[in-house]
DRENLUMDREN-435830 format. One line per 4 residues: number of its first residue (from 1); for each residue x, y, z of C-alpha. Coordinates in pm, 1 decimal, padded with zeros to 6 digits, always signed. Each point is the difference from the previous one (the first is absolute). Layout:
BEGIN
NUM> X Y Z; ... $
//
This chain:
BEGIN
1> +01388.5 +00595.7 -00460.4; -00182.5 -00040.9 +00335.9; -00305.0 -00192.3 +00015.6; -00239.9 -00028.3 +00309.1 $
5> -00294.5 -00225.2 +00021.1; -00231.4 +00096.4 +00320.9; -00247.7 -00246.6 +00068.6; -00308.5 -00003.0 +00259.1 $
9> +00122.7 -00342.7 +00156.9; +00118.4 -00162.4 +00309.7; +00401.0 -00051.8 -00001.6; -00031.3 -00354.0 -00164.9 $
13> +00322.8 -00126.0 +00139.3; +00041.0 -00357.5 -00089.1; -00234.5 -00108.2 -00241.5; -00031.8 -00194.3 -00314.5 $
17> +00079.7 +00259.9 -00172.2; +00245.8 +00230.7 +00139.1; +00273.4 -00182.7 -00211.6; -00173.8 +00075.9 -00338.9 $
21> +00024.3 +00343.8 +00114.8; +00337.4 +00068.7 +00141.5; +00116.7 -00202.7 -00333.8; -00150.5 +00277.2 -00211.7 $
25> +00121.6 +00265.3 +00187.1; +00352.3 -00163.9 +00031.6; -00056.6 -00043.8 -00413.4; -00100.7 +00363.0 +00010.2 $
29> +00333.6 +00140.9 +00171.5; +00216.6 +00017.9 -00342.4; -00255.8 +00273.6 -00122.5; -00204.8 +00154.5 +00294.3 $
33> -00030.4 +00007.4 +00353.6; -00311.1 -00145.7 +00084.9; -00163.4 -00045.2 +00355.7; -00348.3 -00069.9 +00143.2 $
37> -00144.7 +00132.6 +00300.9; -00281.8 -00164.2 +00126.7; -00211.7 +00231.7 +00225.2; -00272.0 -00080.4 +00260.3 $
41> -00131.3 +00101.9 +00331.2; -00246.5 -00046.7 +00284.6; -00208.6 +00320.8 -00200.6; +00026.6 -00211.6 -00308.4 $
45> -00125.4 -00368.5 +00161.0; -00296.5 +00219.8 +00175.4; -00109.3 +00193.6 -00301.7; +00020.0 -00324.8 -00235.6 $
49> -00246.1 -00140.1 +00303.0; -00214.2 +00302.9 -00027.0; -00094.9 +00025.2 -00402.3; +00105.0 +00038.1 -00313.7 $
53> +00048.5 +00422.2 -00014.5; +00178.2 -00000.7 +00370.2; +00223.6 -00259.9 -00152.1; +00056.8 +00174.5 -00315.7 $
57> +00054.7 +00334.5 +00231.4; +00253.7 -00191.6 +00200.5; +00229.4 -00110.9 -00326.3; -00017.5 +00334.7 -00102.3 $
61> +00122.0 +00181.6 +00356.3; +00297.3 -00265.5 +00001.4; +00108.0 +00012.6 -00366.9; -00080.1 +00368.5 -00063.0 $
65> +00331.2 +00109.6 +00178.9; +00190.6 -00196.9 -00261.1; -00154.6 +00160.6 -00345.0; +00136.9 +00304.6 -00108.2 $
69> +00359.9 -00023.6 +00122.4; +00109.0 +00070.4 -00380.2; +00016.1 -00326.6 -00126.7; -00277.7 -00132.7 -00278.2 $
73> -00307.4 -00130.4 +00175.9; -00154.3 -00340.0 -00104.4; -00313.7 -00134.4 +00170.6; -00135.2 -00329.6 -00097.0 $
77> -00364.8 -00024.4 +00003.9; -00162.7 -00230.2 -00165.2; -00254.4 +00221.5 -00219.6; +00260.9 +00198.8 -00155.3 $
81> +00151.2 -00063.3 -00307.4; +00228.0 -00369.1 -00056.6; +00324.4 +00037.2 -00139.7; +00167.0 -00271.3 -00149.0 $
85> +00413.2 -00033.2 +00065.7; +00135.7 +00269.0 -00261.6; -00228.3 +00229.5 +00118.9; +00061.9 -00042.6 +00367.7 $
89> +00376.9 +00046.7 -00101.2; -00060.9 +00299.9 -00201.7; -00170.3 +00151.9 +00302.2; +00367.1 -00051.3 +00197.3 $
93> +00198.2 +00070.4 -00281.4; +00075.9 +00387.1 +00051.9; -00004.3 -00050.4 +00376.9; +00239.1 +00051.1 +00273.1 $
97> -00272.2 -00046.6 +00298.4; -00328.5 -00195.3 -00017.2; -00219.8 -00138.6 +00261.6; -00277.0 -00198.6 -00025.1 $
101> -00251.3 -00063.3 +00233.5; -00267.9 -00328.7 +00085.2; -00260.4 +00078.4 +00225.4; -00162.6 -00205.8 +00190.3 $
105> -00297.1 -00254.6 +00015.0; -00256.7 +00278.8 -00090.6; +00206.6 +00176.7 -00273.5; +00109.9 +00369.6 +00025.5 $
109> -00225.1 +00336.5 +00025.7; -00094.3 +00183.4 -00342.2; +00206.9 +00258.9 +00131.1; +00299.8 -00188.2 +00086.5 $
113> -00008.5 -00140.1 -00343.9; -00060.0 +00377.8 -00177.9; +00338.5 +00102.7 +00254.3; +00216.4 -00287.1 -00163.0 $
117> +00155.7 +00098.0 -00381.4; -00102.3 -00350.9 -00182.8; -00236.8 -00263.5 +00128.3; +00067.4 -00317.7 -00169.4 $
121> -00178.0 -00352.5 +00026.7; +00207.1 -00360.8 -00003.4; -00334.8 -00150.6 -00097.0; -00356.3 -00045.0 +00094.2 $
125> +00031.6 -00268.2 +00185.5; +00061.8 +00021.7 +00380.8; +00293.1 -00102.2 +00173.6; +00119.0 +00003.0 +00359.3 $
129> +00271.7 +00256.9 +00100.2; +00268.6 -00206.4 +00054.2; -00063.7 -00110.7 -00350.5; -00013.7 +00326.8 -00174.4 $
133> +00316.0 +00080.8 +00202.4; +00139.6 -00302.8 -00225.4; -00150.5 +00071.9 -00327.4; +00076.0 +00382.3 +00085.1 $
137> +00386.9 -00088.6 +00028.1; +00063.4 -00213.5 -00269.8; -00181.6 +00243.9 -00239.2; +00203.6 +00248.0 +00131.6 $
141> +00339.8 -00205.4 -00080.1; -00152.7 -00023.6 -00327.2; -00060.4 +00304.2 -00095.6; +00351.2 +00063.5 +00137.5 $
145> +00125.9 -00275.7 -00238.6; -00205.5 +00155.8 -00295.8; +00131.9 +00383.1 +00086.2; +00388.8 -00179.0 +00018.5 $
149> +00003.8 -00234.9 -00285.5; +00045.4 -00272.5 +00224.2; -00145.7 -00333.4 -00136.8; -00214.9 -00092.7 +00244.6 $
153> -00322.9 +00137.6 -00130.8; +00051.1 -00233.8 -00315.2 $
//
């Protein structure tokens, strides 16, 4: 299985929690490939500057050349439906390619959103994107876990 998470962020580098991260994905490797690509520009930092639709325009020109590519679309947005851990795995279960996709500081377009195959939410609160990239990750290596019958989920 190949898993890509694309994210509306700036490379993070060396922060607090890059190691959280790279220890799901390393956790992750037995099951899936999993990778995140964190995507931003000068058109993004301009538009976020601007408002809240040239922002939301700007997520959707970068991230819109990544949906479609035949894997299973996921967008998280906050308004759609929550799914708790069996149900996120059950969306991965019959999957060879997913990507998911966190927008940015403004959320995504309507359209972008109607593009994507699921939109899920992690919760109604909000969260920074270097901390859904976290919670994103080790959901994923549960659901992995749950899919595998590996004991991690218990």
């Amino acid at each position: 299985m190949k898993i890509d998470i694309y994210v509306i962020d700036r490379k993070s580098g060396n922060t607090l929690y890059e190691p959280l991260i790279e220890h799901y994905l390393k956790s992750c490797r037995k099951f899936a490939d999993v990778k995140v690509h964190e995507i931003f520009d000068r058109q993004i930092a301009k538009a976020q500057d601007s408002s809240m639709e040239a922002a939301r325009r700007s997520y959707t020109k970068a991230l819109e050349r990544y949906m479609g590519k035949g894997a299973l679309d996921i967008v998280l947005d906050p308004a759609s439906r929550q799914v708790d851990s069996y149900g996120f795995a059950n969306l991965l279960e019959n999957s060879s390619r997913v990507s998911f996709f966190i927008g940015g500081a403004y959320g995504f377009e309507k359209n972008f959103i109607d593009k994507s195959n699921k939109s899920i939410s992690l919760g109604k609160i909000t969260l920074s994107h270097k901390l859904v990239k976290v919670v994103l990750a080790e959901q994923i290596f549960r659901a992995l876990s749950i899919i595998n019958g590996h004991p991690y989920h218990k």
